[in-house]
Every structure is written in structure tokens, then in C-alpha cells.
C-alpha positions in Angstrom: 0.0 0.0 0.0 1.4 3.0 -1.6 -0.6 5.6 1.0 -1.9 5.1 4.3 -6.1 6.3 3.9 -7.3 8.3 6.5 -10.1 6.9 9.0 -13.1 7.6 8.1 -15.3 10.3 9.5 -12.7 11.3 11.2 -9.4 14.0 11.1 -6.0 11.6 10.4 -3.2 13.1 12.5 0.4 11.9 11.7 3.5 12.9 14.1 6.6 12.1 13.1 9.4 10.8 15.5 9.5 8.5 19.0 10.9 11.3 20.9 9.8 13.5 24.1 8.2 15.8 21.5 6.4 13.4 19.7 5.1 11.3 22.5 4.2 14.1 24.6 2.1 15.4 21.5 0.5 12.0 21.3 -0.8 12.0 24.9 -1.7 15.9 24.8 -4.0 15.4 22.1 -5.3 12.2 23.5 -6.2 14.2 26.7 -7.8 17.7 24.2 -9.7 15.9 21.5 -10.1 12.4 23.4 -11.2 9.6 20.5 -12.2 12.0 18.0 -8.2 11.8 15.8 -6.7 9.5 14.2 -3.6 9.2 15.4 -0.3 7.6 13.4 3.0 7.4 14.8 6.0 7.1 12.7 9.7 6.7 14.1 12.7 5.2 12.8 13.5 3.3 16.2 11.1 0.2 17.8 11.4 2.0 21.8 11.7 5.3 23.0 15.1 5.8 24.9 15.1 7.9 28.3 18.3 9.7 27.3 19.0 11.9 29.8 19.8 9.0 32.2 23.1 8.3 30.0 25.2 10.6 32.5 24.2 8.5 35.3 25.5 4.9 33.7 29.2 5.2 33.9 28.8 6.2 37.4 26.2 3.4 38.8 23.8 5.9 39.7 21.0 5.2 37.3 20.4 3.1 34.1 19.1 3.8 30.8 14.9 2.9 30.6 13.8 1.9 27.0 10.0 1.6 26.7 8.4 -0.3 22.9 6.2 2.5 21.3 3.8 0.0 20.3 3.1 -0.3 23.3 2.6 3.2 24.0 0.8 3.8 20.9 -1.7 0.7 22.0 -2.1 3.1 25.3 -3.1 6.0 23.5 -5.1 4.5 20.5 -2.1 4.9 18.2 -1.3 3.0 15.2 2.8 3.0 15.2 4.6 2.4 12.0 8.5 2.2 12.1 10.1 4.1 9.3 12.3 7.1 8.2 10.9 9.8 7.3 13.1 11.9 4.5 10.3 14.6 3.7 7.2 16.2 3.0 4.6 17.2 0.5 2.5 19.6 1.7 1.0 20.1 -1.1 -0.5 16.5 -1.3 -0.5 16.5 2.4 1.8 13.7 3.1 4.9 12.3 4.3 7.3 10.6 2.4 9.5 7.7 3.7 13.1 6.6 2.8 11.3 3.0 1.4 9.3 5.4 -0.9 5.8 5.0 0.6 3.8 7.7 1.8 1.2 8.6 4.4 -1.4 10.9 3.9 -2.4 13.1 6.9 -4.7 16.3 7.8 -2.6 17.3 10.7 1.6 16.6 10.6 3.4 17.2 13.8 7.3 17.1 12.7 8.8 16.3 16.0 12.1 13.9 14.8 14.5 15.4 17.1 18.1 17.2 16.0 21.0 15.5 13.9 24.4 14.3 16.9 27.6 15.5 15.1 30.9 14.9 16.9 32.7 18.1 17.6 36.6 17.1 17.6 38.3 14.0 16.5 39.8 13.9 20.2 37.4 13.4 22.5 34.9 11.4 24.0 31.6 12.6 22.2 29.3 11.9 24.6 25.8 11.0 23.4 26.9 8.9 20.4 26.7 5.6 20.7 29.6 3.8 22.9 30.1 6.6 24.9 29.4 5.5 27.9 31.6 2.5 27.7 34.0 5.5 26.9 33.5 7.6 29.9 33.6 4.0 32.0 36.9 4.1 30.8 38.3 7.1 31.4 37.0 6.8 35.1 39.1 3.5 35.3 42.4 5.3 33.9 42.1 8.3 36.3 41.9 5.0 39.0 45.0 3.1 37.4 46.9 6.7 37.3 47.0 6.7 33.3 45.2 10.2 33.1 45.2 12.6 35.7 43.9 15.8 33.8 40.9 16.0 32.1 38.7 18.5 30.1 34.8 18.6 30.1 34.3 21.0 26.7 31.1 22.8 25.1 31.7 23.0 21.8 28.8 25.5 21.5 26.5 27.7 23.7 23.3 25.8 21.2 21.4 22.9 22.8 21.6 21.8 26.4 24.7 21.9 28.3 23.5 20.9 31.8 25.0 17.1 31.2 28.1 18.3 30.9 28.5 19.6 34.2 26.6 16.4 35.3 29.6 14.6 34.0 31.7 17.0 35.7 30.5 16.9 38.9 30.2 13.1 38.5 33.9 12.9 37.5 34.8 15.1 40.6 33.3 12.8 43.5 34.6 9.9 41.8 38.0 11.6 42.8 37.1 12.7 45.9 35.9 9.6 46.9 39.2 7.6 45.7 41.8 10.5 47.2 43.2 10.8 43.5 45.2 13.0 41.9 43.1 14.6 39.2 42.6 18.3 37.7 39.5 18.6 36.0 38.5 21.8 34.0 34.9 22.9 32.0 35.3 25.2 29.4 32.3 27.1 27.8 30.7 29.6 25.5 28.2 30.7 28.6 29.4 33.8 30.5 28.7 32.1 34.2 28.1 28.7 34.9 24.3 27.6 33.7 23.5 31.3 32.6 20.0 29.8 31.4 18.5 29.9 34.5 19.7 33.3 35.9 22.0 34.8 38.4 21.4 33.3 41.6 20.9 29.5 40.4 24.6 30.5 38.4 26.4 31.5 41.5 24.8 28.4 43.4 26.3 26.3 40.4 29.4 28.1 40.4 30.1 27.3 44.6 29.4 23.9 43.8 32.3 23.6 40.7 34.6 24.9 43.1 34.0 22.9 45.9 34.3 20.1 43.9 38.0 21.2 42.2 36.3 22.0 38.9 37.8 24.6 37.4 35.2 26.9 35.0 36.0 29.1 32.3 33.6 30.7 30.5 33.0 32.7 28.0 35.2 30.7 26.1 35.6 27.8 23.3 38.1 25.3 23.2 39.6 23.7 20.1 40.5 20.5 21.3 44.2 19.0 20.0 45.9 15.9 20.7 47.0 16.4 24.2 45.5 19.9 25.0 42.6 22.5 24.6 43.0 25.9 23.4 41.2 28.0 24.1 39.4 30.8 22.4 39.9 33.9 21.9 43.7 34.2 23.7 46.2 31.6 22.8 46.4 29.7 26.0 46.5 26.0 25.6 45.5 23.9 28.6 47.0 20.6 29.0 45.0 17.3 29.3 45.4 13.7 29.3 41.4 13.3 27.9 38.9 15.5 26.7 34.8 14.8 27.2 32.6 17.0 25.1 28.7 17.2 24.0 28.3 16.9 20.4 27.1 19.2 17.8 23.1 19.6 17.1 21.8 20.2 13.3 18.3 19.8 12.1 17.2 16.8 10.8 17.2 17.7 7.1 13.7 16.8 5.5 12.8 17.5 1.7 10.0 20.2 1.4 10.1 21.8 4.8 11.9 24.9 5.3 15.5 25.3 7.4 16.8 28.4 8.7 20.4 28.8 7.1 23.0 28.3 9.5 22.0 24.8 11.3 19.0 23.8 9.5 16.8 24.1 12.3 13.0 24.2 11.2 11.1 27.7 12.1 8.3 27.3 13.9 6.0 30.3 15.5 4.7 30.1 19.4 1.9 27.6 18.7 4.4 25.1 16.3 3.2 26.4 12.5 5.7 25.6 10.5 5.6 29.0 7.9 4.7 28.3 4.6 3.1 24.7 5.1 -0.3 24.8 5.4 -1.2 21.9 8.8 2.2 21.3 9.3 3.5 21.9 12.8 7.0 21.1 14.2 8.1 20.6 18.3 11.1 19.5 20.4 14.5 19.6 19.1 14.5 20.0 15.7 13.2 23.8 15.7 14.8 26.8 16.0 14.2 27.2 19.5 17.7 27.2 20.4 17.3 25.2 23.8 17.4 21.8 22.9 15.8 20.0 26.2 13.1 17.5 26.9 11.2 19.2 29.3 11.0 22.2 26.9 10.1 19.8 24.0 7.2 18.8 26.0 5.5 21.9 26.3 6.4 22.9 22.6 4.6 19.6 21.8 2.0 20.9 24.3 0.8 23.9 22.4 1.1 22.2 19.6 -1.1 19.5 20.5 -4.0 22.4 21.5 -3.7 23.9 18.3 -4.4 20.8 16.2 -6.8 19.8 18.4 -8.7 23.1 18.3 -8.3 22.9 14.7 -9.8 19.9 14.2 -12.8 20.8 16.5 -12.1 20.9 20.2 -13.8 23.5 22.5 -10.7 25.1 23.9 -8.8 28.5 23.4 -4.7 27.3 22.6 -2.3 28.4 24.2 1.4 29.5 23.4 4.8 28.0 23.9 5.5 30.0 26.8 8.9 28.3 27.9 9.6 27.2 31.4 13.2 25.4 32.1 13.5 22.6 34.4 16.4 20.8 35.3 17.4 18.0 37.3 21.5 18.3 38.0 23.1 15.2 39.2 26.1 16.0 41.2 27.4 12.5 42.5 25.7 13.3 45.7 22.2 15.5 46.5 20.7 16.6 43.3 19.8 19.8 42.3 16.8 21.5 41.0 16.7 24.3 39.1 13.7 26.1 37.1 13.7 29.5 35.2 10.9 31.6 33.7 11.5 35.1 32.1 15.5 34.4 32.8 15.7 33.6 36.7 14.1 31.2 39.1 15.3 28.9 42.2 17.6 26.3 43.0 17.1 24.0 45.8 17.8 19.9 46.7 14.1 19.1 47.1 11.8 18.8 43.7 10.3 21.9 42.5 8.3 19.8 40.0 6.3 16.3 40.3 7.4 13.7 39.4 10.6 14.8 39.8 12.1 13.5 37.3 14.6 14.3 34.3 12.1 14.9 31.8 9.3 17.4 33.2 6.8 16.4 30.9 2.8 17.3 31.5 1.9 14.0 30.3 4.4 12.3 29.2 6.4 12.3 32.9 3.4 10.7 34.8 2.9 8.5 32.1 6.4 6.8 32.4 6.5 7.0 36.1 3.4 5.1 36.5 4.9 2.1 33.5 8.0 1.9 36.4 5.9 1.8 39.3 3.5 -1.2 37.9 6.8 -2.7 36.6 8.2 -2.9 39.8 5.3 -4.0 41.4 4.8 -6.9 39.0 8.9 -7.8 39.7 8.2 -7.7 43.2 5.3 -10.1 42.9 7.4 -12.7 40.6 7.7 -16.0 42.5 10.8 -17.1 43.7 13.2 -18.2 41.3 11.3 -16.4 38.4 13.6 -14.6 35.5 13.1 -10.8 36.1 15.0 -10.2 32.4 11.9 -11.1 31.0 9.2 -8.6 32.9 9.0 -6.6 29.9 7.1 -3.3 29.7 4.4 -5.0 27.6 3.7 -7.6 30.0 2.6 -4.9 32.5 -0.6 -3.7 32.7 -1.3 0.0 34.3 -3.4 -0.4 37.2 
């Protein structure tokens, strides 16, 4: 079948990607327009991968949760296809996949996240695949005494760049809790540490570097060389034994929908229109907001989710992306919360948000939390003896 047909008597929605963005768009809508939309899900990947947990694996202080978005999708009335999309035609109002079918739709929510490209050749791009196993070892040759200097480096101010002080910080008990021998240094574009969220949460960052022996310098790049990092502008080169950086993000490059020049980042206004495509919104990383996080994803796929459903017939007024930031800083110890509207908010070591987790999503947060709780419950009800490996998130039913 050439082109999917869209349900009868009904408005065929199709979002694009198995993301934050595109799940929490699925659920909003669910909960605006209840039964009323069709709803098709197309990714590239069978699960959806809680990524921000990645800092927390080399350390042992967390672990990676993957969850089968068919099984979401059968939550939230969803039909899931896995495919790629490589573009659109508006015009005929559908979406074209890299196997050369299409799917026809009334309302398209691009949501297919940003393009990882590694920054410099020497470094441990963390976020690509492998990199964990990467960072594991680096912590065991700052044990064994084979580096003793290493460099945490933004390559831009674009994106998110709270992991990287997570990996910091992480990096920094690990020493303190061994007694090594270790400099560790963050370089980045931002002026103070975690600028984002305003002057007092940066100075309460900022303590916490140097307590830890983290060195900061900001308002700076580094070019990272075999054996150093200079850094820019000035010509001073600081020496290192490895180098840890976040990767650079693009936009996801789709035929037929528009890219602002410089990283190909699809424009979107406040309630997700993408200009120039008539039904065709966009959310989460792959816009030009230049914050690439997945709490702010959510509530871009938020009021995008209240304008299609308005648009296809539900009684409420939608609202704009008005963004909030959120974020949950691991430290090797207490975690921190911080949260920022209009450029300055608190800081504090007890949740600001519920469920406290990574990913402040409106739906998509107490969605997950409950799939772990029912999981757990069903693991701590297996008989003796039972293989837990196989408790698999489709074998648990929400109670």
C-alpha cells in the first residue's frame, strides 16, 4: 500500500518521531480531543530511549529505561509504524518515507529530534553511541593513574549543556571519593556557569564547581588538539590527558520543509506552525528554538497539540509555547533543582516539580512514572526463582 487512507469520519493526524516531542504530542491530544483523531506514529526506532539517564551509567547511579512505542501507541489508541521519514509534501498533504511510501495526513506534527555531530576527533563525544563504555573508561584510567587531567568542553553555547556539568561533577566525587590525583576543568561559550537559569541558580552552580576542584572558564571555546585545549579567543593552551565534550546539534534535514540557514533548524512560530506549510507543525529539538531539552520539548509539543486539536474541533482556546526550564542536576551526591521563567528562578535539593524526574513532561512524565511503578510491582510479585529479564514493559498492565 502506496498511501496510508485516512479513517473515516474522522481528522488523520500523523506525528513524526519517537521522541519527548512526539510522545508528549500524542498524549496531549489524547487528553484535548479524546477519540475523536486518528492518530499515526511514525519513528525510525522500535522503543523510545530515556536519554538523559546516560550521564548516570558510567557512574552506577542510574540506568538507561527503554519503553516499545507499540506499546505506548496501543495506550493512547495509536497506530505505530517504524520508518524514516526523508520529507514532506504539503501540497498532497503527506509524508514521504526513505522505502518510498507515503502517508497521507490532515494534521503533521514534525517532532524527529536534532541531527548528533561529533565536535573534535579527540574526544569522548558523549551522546553517540559507545560513549558510555568510553566515559567507564576514562574513570578507570584516572583509578589506574594513566590520566590525571581532564577536560569537560562545550563545543557551543546551542542545545543543552546541563550534562556536561553532570559529567563534571560526577567525574569530581569519583575523585574525591578515591583520594586521587586529578585536575578537571569545564570550558564554555556561557558567561557564568548555567546562565539559562539566571543569576542566583549561576552562583549556586558556580560554589558547587569549586568545591568540587572544577575549574570553569567561561565565555570561552576550546579547540580541542591531541593532548590539550586551546582555548578561544587568547592563545592559551591547557594541557590534558582526555577530553569529554557534547556533540554538535543540526536539524534533521527533511525534503520540502523549510531550514533556517546556518544549522537547519526548522522555524516554527509560538503555537508550532511551521511558515509556509499549510497543517504542518514542528516541536522539540529539531526547531529553532535554540534550547534543545526535553522538558521544553514537551510543552512545545504541548501547544502544539491544543492547536491541532482546536483545529480539528475541540472546544478550547490554545495556548502559546510560553517556555519554562527545568532541570534536574546530578552531582554524585544530592541533586539539584533548578527552574527558570522570564531568565531567573530557584535552586534547591528538594523537587520543584512532580514527578521529579529528568524529563518534566505534562503527560508524558506521569505516564512513564506510572509504566515503572506497575513494573516494579509486577517484579516484586514474581515468584521465587522467576527470571526478572523477561518482565518486559508490555507484560505490565497499568493499574
Amino acid at each position: 500500500m502506496s498511501e496510508t487512507q485516512r479513517l473515516s469520519g474522522s481528522a488523520e493526524i500523523v506525528i513524526v518521531g519517537g521522541g519527548v516531542a512526539a510522545l508528549e504530542a500524542l498524549m496531549a491530544l489524547r487528553a484535548h480531543a479524546g477519540d475523536a483523531l486518528g492518530i499515526t506514529l511514525v519513528a525510525p526506532q522500535p522503543e523510545f530511549v530515556y536519554r538523559p539517564m546516560m550521564v548516570a551509567e558510567p557512574f552506577d547511579a542510574g540506568s538507561v529505561r527503554r519503553y516499545p512505542l507499540r506499546q505506548i501507541g496501543s495506550d493512547f489508541g495509536a497506530r505505530v509504524l517504524q520508518g524514516a521519514v526523508t520529507g514532506v509534501d504539503a501540497r498532497e498533504r503527506r509524508v514521504v518515507l526513505r522505502s518510498g511510501d507515503t502517508i497521507g495526513y490532515d494534521s503533521l506534527i514534525l517532532a524527529p529530534g536534532a541531527r548528533m555531530l561529533r565536535a573534535f576527533d579527540d574526544a569522548i563525544a558523549f551522546g553517540e553511541p559507545g560513549s558510555g563504555a568510553a566515559m567507564r573508561g576514562l574513570l578507570v584510567d584516572l583509578d589506574e593513574g594513566r590520566a590525571r587531567r581532564i577536560a569537560f568542553v562545550a563545543p557551543t553555547a546551542a542545545g543543552w549543556l546541563l550534562p556536561l556539568y553532570e559529567l563534571a561533577l560526577m567525574t569530581a566525587r569519583h575523585v574525591a571519593d578515591r583520594g586521587l590525583d586529578a585536575e578537571l576543568v569545564l570550558v564554555t561559550p556561557e558567561p557564568q556557569p548555567l546562565a539559562l537559569f539566571g543569576p542566583g541558580p549561576s552562583a549556586v552552580i558556580a560554589r558547587l564547581l569549586e568545591a568540587s576542584g572544577v575549574e570553569f572558564i567561561g565565555a570561552t571555546l576550546g579547540d580541542v588538539t591531541a593532548g590539550g585545549v586551546r582555548l578561544i579567543p587568547g592563545d592559551r593552551v591547557v594541557p590534558v590527558d582526555r577530553t569529554v565534550a557534547l556533540p554538535l546539534v543540526r536539524g534533521p534535514k527533511l525534503d520540502g520543509v523549510p531550514a533556517e540557514p546556518e544549522y537547519g533548524f526548522i522555524p516554527v512560530d509560538r503555537h508550532g506552525r511551521v511558515p509556509g506549510l499549510e497543517h504542518v507543525y514542528a516541536a522539540g529539538d529539531a526547531t529553532d528554538f535554540p534550547v534543545k531539552q526535553g522538558g521544553l520539548a514537551a510543552q512545545q509539543a504541548d501547544a502544539v497539540a491544543q492547536h491541532v486539536a482546536a483545529r480539528h474541533g475541540a472546544d478550547l482556546a490554545p495556548a502559546p509555547f510560553t517556555p519554562v526550564l527545568r532541570g534536574m542536576l546530578f552531582t554524585g551526591d544530592q541533586p539539584r533543582y533548578l527552574s527558570a521563567a522570564a531568565g531567573e528562578g530557584p535552586v534547591s535539593s528538594q523537587p520543584l516539580w512532580w514527578p521529579p524526574t529528568k524529563i518534566a513532561g505534562r503527560h508524558l512524565a506521569p505516564y512513564l512514572l506510572e509504566r515503572d511503578e506497575a513494573e516494579a510491582k509486577a517484579i516484586a510479585r514474581a515468584p521465587e526463582g522467576f527470571d526478572e529479564v523477561e518482565i518486559g514493559l508490555e507484560g505490565v498492565a497499568l493499574e
